[in-house]
C-alpha positions as CSV (number, residue, x, y, z in Angstrom):
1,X,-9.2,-10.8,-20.0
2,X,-12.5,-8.9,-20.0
3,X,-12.4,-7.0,-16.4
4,X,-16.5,-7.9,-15.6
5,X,-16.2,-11.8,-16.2
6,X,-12.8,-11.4,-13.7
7,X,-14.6,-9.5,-11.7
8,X,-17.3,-12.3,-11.3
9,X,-14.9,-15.0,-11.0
10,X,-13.3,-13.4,-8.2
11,X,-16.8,-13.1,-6.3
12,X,-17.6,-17.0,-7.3
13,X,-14.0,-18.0,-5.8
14,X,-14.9,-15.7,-2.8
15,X,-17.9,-16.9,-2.3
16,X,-17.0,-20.7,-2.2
17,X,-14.0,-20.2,0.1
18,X,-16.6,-18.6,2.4
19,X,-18.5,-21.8,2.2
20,X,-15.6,-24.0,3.1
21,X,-14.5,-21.6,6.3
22,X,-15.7,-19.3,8.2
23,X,-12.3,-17.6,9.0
24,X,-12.3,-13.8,7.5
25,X,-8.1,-13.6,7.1
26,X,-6.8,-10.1,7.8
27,X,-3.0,-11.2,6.6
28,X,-1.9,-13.1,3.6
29,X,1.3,-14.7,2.9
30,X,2.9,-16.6,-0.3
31,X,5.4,-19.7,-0.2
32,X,7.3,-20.0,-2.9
33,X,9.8,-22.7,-3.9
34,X,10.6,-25.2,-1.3
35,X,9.0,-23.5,1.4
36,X,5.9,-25.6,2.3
37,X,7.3,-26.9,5.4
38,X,8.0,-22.9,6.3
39,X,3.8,-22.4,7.0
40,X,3.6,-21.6,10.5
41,X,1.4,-24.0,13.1
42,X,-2.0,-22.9,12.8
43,X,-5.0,-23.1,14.8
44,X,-8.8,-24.1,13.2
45,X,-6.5,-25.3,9.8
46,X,-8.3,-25.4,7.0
47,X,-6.9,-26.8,3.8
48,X,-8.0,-26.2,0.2
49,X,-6.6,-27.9,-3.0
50,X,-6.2,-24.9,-5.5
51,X,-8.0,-27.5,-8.0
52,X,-10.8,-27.1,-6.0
53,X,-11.4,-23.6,-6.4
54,X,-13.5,-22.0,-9.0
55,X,-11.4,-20.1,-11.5
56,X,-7.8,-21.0,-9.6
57,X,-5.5,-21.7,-12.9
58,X,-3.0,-24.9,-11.3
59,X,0.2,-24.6,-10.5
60,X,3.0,-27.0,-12.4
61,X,5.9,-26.4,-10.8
62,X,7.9,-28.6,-8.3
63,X,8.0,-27.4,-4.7
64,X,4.5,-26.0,-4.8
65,X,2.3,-27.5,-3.7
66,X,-1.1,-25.8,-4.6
67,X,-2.7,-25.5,-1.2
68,X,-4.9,-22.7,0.1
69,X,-4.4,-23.0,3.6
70,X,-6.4,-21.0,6.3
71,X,-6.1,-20.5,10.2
72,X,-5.1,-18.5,13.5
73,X,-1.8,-17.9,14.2
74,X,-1.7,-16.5,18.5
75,X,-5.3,-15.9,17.4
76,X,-4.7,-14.0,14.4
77,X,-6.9,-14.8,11.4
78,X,-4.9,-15.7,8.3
79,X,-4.5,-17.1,5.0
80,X,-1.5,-19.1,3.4
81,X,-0.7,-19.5,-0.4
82,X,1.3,-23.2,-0.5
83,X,2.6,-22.5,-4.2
84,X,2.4,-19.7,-6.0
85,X,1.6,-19.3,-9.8
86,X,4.0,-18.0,-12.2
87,X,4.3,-16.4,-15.3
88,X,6.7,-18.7,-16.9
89,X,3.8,-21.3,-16.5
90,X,2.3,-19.7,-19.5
91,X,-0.5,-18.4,-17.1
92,X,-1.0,-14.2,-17.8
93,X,-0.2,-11.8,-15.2
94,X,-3.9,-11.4,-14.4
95,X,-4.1,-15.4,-13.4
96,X,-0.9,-14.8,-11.5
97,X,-2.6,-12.4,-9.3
98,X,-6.0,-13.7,-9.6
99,X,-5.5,-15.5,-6.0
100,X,-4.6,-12.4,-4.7
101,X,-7.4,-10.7,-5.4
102,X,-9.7,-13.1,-3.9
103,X,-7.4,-12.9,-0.7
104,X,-8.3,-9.1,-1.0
105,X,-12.3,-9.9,-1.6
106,X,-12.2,-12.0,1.9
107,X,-10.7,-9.5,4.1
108,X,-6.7,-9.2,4.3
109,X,-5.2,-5.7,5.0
110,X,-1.1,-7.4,4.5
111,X,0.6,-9.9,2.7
112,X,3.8,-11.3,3.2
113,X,5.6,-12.7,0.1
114,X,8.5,-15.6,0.1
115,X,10.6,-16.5,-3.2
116,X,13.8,-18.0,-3.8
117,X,16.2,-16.2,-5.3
118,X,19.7,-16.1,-7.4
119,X,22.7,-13.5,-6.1
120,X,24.1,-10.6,-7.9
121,X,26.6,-10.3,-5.5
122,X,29.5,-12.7,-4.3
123,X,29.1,-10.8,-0.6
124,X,25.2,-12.5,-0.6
125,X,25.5,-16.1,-0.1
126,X,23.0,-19.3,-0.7
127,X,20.8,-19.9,2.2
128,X,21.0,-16.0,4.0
129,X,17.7,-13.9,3.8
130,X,17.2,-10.9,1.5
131,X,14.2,-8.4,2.6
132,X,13.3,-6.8,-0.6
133,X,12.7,-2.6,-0.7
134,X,12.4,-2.1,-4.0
135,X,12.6,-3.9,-7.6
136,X,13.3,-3.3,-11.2
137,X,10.7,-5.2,-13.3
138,X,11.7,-6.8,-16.7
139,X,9.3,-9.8,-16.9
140,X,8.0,-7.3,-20.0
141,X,4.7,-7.2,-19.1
142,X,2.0,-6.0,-16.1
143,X,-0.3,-7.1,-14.2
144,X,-2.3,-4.0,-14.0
145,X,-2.7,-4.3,-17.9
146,X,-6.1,-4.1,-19.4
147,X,-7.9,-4.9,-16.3
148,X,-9.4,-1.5,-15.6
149,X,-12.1,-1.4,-12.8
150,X,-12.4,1.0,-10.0
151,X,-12.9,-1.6,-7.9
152,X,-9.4,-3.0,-8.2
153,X,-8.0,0.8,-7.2
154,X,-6.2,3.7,-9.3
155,X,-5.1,2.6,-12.6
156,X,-2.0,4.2,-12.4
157,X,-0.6,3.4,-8.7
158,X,2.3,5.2,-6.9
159,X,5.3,2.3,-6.6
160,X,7.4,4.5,-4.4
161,X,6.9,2.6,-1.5
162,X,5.9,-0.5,-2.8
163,X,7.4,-2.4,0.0
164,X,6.4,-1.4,3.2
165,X,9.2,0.8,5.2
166,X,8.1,-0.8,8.1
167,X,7.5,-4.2,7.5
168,X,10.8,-4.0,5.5
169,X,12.5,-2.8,9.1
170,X,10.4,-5.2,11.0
171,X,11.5,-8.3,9.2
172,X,15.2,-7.4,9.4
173,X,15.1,-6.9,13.4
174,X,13.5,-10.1,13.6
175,X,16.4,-11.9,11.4
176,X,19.0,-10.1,13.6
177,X,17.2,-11.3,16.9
178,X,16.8,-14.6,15.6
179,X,20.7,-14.6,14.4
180,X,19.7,-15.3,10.6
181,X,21.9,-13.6,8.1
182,X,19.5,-10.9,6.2
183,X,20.1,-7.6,4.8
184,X,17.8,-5.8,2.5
185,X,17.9,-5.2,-1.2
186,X,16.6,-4.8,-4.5
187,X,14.9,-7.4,-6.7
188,X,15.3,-7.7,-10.6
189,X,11.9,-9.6,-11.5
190,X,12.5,-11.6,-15.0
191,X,10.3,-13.9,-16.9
192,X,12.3,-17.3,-16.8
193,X,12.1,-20.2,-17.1
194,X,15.2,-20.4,-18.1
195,X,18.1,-19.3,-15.6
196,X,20.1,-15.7,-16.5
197,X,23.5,-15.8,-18.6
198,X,26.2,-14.6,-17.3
199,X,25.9,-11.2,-19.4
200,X,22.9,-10.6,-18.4
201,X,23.4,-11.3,-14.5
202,X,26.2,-8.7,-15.3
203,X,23.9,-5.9,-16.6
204,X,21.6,-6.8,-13.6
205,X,24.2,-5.7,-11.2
206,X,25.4,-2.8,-12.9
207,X,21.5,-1.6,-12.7
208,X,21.1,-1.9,-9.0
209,X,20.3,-5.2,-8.4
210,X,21.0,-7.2,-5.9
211,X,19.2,-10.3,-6.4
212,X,17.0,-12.4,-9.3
213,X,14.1,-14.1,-9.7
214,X,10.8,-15.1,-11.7
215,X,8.2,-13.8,-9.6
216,X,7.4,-11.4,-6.5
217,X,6.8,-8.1,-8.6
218,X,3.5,-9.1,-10.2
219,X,1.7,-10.0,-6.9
220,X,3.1,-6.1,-5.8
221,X,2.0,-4.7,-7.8
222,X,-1.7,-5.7,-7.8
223,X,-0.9,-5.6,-4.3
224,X,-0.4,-1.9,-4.1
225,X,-2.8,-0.9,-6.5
226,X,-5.9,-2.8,-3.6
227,X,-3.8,-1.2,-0.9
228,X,-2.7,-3.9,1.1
229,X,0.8,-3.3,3.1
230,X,3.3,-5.6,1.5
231,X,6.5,-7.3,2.4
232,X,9.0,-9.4,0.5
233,X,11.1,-12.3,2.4
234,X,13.7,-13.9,-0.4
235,X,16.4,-16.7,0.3
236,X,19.1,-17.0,-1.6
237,X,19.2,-20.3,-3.7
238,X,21.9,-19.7,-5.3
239,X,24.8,-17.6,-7.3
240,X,23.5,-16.5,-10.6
241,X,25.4,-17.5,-13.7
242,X,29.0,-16.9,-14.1
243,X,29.8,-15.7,-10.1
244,X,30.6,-19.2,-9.2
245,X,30.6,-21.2,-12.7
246,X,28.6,-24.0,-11.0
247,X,25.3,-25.1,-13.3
248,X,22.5,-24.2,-11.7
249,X,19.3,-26.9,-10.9
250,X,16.0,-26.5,-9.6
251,X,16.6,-29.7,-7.9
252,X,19.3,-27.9,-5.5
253,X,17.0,-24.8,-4.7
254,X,14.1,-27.3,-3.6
255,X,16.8,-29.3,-1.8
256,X,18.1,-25.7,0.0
257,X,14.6,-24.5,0.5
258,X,13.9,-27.6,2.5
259,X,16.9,-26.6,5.1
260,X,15.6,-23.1,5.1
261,X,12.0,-23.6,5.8
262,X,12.4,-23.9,9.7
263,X,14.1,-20.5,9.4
264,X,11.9,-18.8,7.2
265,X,8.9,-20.0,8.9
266,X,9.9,-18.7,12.2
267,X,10.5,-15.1,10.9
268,X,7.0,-15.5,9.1
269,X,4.9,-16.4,12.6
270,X,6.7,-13.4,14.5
271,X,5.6,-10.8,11.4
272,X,2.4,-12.2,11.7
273,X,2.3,-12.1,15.3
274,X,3.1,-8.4,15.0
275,X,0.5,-7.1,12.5
């Protein structure tokens, strides 16, 4: 995509969500699948129907639900991504991010991101809480790619601490106080839609995996490059292919995220409460 006609779609989408509320978020988060019910009780809620928006592509899949949602949690300004877009959708990585970058334009310094995941390991079961610290990317492509504007940050960013220390620290103290099972671990990010073989969830092991999925790594990356402090909340779904030999369904992670939403949306309104 030419960077200058992004660049101005950004401002046009910035400047109509400014129109629509007066609320200048300083945090962002991201639902993904089956979470919608996980968005914490706002104050001042302001809804927006990604539709709506100038230059937001749609989302298609099932358990997101497309909503730009904006409010105070304990008086804290912030703004809440009900679906996320994904690659798979046949949207590029720069329409992928695209929200993003017109959460940076209005104002937010963090982002908290959510995604269900598959399990590399038999020890990490369906419904527990991985906090990601780092990731291997093998979607085959970048988000960073050909969009090269100083106002987006340094064209070649440092991923060494992609995923905050802190945050990454923070988020597992409040799992522990909370009693939810939750370690921290590394995400392979592939570019789906279909679900892994078993081969391949194999190989994802022996490279330092600990868990799958078909999104997160593209909005951290743009993330880090605009220099916004970034966490990564992931529930397990379900085994990947060949640990169990079950058949894996979309249907049964939507299902799951729907139990885990209460959980995963109290551990998102105390790491909001804490920035």
């Amino acid at each position: 995509m030419n960077t200058r006609i992004y660049l101005e779609m950004i401002e046009e989408s910035t400047q109509f969500i400014r129109k629509q509320t007066d609320i200048k978020p300083r945090a962002g988060v991201i639902l993904g699948s089956g979470l919608s019910k996980a968005t914490p009780e706002l104050e001042n809620r302001r809804e927006i129907p990604y539709q709506d928006i100038p230059g937001f592509p749609k989302t298609n899949v099932a358990g997101h639900l497309g909503r730009l949602v904006f409010g105070h949690y304990q008086g804290f300004p912030v703004a809440i991504m009900q679906g996320r877009l994904h690659y798979y959708e046949g949207h590029d990585l720069s329409e992928v991010t695209f929200p993003l970058r017109v959460l940076k334009n209005l104002g937010i310094q963090s982002l908290i991101i959510t995604a269900a995941v598959g399990s590399l390991d038999k020890k990490i079961k369906p419904g527990s809480v991985v906090v990601i610290k780092d990731h291997i990317n093998l979607m085959g492509q970048n988000p960073l790619r050909g969009l090269i504007s100083a106002e987006f940050g340094a064209m070649f960013p440092d991923l060494s601490h992609a995923y905050d220390p802190r945050m990454v620290q923070t988020a597992l103290s409040i799992c522990r106080k909370l009693k939810i099972r939750a370690q921290a671990g590394v995400y392979v990010a592939v570019s789906g839609p279909t679900y892994e073989t078993p081969a391949e969830i194999r190989a994802f092991r022996k490279l330092g995996g600990d868990v799958v999925g078909m999104s997160v790594v593209p909005e951290i990356i743009a993330a880090v490059q605009m220099g916004i402090k970034t966490s990564a909340l992931t529930w397990v779904s379900n085994m990947g292919s060949g640990i169990q030999g079950a058949l894996l369904s979309h249907d049964e992670v939507l299902s799951l995220g729907e139990k885990v939403s209460s959980s995963i949306g109290k551990v998102l309104g105390e790491l909001i409460a804490l920035h």
